[in-house]
N, C-alpha and C positions, 0 to 999 in steps of 0.2 A: 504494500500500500504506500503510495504516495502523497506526501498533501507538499506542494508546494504553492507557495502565492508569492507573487510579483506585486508588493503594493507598487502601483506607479502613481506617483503624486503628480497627474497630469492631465492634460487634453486627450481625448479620446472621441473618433470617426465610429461608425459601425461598424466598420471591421477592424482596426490598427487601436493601439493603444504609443502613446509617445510622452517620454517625459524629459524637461530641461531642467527641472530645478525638483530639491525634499517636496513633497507633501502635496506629491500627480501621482506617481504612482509605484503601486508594489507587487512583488509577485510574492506569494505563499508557497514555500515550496516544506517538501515530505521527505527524509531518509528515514531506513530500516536501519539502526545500529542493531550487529551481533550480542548477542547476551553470552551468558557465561555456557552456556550448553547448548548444541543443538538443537535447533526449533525454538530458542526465546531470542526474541528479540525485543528493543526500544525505540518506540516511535518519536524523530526527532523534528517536530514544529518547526517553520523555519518562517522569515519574512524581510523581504529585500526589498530596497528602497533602488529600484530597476539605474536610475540616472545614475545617483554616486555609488551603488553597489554595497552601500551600505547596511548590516544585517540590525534591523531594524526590532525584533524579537525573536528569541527561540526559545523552548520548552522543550524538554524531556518525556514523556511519559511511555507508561507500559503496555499502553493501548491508542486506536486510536478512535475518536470519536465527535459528533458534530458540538457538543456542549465544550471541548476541550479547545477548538476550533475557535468556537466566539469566546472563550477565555484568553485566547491568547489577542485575539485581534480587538478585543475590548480592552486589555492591557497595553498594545502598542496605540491605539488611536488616543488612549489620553494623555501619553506623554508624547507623542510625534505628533499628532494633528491626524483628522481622518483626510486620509486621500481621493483622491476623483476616482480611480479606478483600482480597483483589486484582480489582477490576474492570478488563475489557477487552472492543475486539471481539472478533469472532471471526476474526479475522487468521491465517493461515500458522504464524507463530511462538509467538500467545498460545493457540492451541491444540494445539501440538504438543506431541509427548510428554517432551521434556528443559523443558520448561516445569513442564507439567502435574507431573510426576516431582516438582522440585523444591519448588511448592507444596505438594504431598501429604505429602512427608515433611518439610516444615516446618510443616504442620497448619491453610495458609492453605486459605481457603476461597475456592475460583475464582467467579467471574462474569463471565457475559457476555452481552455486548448482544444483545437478542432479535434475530431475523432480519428485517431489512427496516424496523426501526427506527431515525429516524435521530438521536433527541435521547435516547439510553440513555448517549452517552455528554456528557452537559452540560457535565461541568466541565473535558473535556477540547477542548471546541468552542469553550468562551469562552476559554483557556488560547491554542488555536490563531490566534483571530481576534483577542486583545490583541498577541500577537506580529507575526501578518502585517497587521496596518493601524497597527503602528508607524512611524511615520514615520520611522525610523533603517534602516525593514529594507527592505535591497537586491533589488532586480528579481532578480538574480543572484550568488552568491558566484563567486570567481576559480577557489578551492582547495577542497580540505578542509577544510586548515588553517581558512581564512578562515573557512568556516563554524562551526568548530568553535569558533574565538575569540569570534565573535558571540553566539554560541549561548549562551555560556559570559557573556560582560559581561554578556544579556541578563539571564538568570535572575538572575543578583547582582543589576541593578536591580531587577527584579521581584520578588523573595523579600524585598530590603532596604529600596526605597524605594519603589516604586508603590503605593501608596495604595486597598487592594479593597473596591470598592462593595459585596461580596458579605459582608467580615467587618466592618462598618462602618468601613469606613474605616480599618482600620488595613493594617500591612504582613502579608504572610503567615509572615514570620520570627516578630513579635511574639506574633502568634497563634499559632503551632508551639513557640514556645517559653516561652509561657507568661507575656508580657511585655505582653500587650493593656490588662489590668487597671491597671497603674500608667500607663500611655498615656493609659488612659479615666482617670483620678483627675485627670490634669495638663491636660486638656481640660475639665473639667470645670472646677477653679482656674481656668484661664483664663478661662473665659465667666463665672464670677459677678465677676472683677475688673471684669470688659470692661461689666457690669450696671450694675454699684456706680458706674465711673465715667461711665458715659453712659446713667444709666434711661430717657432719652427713646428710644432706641433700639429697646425693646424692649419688645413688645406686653404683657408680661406680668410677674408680681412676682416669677414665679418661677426658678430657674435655667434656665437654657435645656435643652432633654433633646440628650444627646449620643446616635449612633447604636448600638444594642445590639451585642452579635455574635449571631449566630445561634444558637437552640437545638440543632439540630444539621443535617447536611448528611446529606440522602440522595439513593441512587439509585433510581428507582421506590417510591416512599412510597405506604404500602398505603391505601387511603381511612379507614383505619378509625383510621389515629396520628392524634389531635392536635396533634401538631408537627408545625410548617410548615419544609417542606422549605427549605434556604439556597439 
């Protein structure tokens, strides 16, 4: 079972969902953590804030379920702000009705992944596969607990100090918080010092170009935007 959600804090068409800045939109996304024996597993909550890649909530539990679903995303909406749009599959829980209910009367606009498609949810696939080819993360947790402590260090490096190829290079904290800008300014100082003191270095007269962030991040980009999807 999967529950992933894409909050995206953002504009959204009848088909695409697109977001430029926090609080458009997210996707929700689902792993199966191994348990300590065969046949148990932990169902791990997930919620990303699609533009800065930001892991915006996650929960641990032993099962999984639509009450567990609006627990989490009633806990991220009052410290983030509710977003325009919530991307998910179409999982048991992200389609149920204490789901659905709550999005409606907080005026989010659902999405979900077409049927039989399996890259509708992207940012919830490279979220998953940064985690499980961690070289920290165990074949198996013991507990819950365990997992849940894990769970929980991980996302702090990852929101704090992993470095996303996807928002040039910065952290998703910076980016979610509006902090990228003076990052890129001090990156920028660096490399013309690093010019100044060593020209032969470098092929060129002029500063070296530091990596953009992304114009904006979508899901299913209609052919017809000119913006290139993050």
């Amino acid at each position: 079972m999967r529950w992933k959600s894409h909050v995206r804090f953002g504009r959204r068409s009848a088909e695409t969902g697109r977001s430029k800045d926090r609080h458009r939109a997210t996707d929700r996304p689902h792993t199966k953590l191994a348990g300590p024996t065969r046949g148990v597993y932990y169902d791990c909550y997930v919620m990303i804030d699609i533009y800065s890649r930001y892991i915006v909530g996650a929960h641990v539990h032993n099962t999984e379920t639509s009450l567990l679903a609006v627990d989490l995303m009633t806990e991220v909406f009052g410290i983030q702000g509710v977003p325009h749009v919530v991307h998910a599959d179409r999982g048991t829980s992200m389609t149920s009705k204490p789901v659905a209910a709550l999005l409606d009367d907080l005026g989010v606009t659902r999405s979900h992944s077409r049927p039989r498609v399996s890259n509708d949810n992207a940012f919830s696939e490279a979220w998953n596969k940064t985690l499980k080819y961690a070289p920290v993360f165990p074949e198996r947790f013991n507990s819950l607990q365990a997992a849940r402590q894990f769970i929980s260090e991980f996302v702090d490096f990852y929101n704090h100090e992993h470095r996303h190829g996807g928002v040039g290079l910065h952290t998703p904290a910076d980016v979610h918080y509006g902090l990228a800008a003076d990052t890129a300014r001090l990156r920028s100082q660096t490399l013309e010092s690093a010019r100044q003191r060593h020209p032969t270095r470098f092929a060129t007269t002029h500063d070296p170009k530091i990596l953009d962030l992304p114009a904006a991040a979508w899901i299913n980009q209609p052919p017809d935007q000119e913006e290139t999807a993050a």
